[in-house]
C-alpha positions in Angstrom: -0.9 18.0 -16.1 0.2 15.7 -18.7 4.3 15.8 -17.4 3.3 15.4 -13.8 1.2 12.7 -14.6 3.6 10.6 -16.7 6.6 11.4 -14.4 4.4 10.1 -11.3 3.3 6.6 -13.4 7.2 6.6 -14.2 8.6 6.7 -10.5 5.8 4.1 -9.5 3.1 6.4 -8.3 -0.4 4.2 -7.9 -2.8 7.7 -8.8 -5.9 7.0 -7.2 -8.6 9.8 -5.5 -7.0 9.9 -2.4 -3.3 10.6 -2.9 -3.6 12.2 -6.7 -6.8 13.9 -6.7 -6.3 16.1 -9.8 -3.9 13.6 -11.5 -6.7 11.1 -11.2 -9.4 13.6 -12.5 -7.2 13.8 -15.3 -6.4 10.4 -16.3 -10.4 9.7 -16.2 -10.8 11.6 -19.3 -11.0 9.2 -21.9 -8.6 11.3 -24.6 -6.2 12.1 -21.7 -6.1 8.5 -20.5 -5.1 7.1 -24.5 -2.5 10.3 -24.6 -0.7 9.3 -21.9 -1.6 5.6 -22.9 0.0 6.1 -25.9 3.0 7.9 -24.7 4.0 5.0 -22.2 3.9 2.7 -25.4 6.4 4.2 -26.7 8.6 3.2 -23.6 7.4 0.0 -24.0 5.0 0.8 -20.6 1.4 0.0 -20.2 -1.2 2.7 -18.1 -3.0 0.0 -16.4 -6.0 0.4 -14.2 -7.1 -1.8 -11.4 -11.1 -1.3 -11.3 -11.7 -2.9 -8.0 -9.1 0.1 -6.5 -10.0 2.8 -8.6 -6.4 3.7 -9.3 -3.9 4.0 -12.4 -0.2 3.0 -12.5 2.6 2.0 -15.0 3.5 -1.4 -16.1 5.9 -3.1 -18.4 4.3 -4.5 -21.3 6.9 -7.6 -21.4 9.8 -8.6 -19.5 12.5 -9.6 -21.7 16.5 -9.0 -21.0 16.1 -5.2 -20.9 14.2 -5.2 -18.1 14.5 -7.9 -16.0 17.0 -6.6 -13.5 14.7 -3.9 -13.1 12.1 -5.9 -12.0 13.4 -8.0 -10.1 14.7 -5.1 -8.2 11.3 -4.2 -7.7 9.6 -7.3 -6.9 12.0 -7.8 -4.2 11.8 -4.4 -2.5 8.3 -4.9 -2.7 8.6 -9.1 -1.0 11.0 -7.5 1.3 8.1 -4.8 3.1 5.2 -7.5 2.2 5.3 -9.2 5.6 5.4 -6.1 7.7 2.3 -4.9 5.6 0.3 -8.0 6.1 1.2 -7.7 9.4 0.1 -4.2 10.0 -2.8 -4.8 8.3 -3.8 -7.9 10.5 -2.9 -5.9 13.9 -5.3 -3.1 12.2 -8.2 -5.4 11.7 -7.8 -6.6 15.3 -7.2 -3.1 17.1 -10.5 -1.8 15.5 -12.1 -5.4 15.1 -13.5 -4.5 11.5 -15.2 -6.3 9.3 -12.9 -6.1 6.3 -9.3 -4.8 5.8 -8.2 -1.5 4.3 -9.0 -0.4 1.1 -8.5 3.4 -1.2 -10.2 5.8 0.7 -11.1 4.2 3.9 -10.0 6.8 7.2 -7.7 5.3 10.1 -8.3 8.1 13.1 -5.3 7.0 15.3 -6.4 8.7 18.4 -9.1 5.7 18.3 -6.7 3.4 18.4 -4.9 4.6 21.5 -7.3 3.2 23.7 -7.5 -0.6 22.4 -3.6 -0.7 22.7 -3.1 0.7 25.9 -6.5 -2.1 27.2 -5.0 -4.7 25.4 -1.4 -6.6 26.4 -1.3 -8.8 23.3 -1.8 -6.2 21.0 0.9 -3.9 22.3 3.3 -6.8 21.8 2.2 -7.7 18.2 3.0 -3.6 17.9 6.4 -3.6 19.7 7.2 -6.5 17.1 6.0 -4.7 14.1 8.2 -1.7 15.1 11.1 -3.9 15.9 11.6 -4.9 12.5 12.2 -2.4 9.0 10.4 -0.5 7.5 8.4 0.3 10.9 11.8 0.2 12.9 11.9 2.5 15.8 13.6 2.6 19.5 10.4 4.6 20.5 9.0 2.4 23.4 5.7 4.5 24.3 2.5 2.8 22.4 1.7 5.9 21.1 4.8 6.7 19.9 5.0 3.5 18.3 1.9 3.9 16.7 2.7 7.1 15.5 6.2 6.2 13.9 3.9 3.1 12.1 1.3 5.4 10.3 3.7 7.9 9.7 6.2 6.0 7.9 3.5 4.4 6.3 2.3 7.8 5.0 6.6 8.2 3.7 5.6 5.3 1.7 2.1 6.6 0.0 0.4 4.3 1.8 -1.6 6.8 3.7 -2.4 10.3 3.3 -3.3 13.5 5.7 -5.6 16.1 4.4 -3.5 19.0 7.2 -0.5 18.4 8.6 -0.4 17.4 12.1 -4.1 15.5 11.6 -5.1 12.6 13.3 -7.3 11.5 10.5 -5.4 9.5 7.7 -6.9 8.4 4.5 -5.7 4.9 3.1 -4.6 4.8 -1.0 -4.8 2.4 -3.4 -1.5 1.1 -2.8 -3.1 -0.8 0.2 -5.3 -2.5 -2.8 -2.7 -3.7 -4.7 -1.2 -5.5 -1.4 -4.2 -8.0 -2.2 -2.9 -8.5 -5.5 0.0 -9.3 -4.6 -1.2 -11.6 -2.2 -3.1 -13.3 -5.0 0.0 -13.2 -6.9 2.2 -15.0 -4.6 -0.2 -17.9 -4.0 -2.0 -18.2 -7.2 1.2 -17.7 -9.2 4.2 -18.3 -7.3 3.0 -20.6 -5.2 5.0 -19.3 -2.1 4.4 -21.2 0.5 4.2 -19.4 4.2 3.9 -20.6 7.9 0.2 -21.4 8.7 -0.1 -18.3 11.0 0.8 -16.0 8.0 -1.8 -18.0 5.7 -4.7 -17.6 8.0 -3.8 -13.6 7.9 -4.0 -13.8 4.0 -7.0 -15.5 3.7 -8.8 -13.1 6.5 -7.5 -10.5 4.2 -8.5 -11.4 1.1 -12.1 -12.5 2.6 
């Protein structure tokens, strides 16, 4: 357990309940969590844990030279699919008109959602927009089959999770939480600035 665990943190795994159930289990044992703790030091890596997700994943303890491509690499990816996230989560809070946003462990059923598309005109054009542009690009044209393309190339990216294969039930990780951060990130510490539209999205998300 100790391998798979470190060789998840090290490809960017985010090991919460839902998508690493026994690697999660195993990292909540306290002399498990400072063995693998104190391997990662030695790669100059933290084994950080956001508590308001539940969930564990790898850090650099500095940026200096030796990393800094790296992670700029990353960060960029990571800007690249952000709008397309917020997005998706926005056109999820309106489909279902929740309360809150998505968080580790809450359950998307699509086949509820099938109905408030096919009612609604503005929300299958918000949809054929989202799956217009990358990640979520497809030339499907059917709602459904948009839909479906979105959740499952959002469950390609860890963002999601299926207990059975085929089911219409899927379970939302942790990596949905550290969209929030990120969020917090770019305005608090970046200061990026974004078109008002955009901004109202972030704040009903972070709300």
């Amino acid at each position: 357990m100790f391998k798979q665990t470190i060789q998840k943190l090290l490809t960017g795994e985010v090991i919460c309940e839902t998508a690493f159930a026994e690697e999660f289990t195993y990292l909540k044992v306290e002399s498990e969590f400072e063995r693998v703790s104190d391997f990662l030091s030695n790669l100059d890596r933290n084994l950080t844990y956001l508590d308001n997700a539940d969930a564990f994943y790898c850090t650099y303890e500095r940026v200096d030279q030796s990393n800094t491509a790296e992670l700029s690499a990353l960060f960029n990816e990571m800007r690249s699919i952000f709008r397309p996230l917020v997005e998706f989560l926005d056109l999820l809070l309106t489909a279902t008109q929740a309360d809150l946003p998505l968080h580790g462990k809450s359950v998307v059923n699509i086949n509820t959602l099938f109905e408030p598309f096919e009612q609604d005109q503005t929300l299958r054009d918000q949809l054929r927009r989202l799956t217009s542009i990358k990640p979520f690009k497809t030339n499907k044209e059917e709602t459904r089959e948009q839909l479906a393309t979105l959740f499952n190339k959002l469950e390609d990216m860890h963002y999601f999770v299926r207990k059975n294969p085929g089911s219409s039930r899927y379970f939302a990780t942790a990596r949905f939480d550290l969209i929030y951060c990120l969020i917090e990130f770019l305005n608090d510490s970046e200061q990026v600035e974004l078109p008002d539209e955009q901004a109202e999205q972030q704040d009903e998300l972070l709300f």
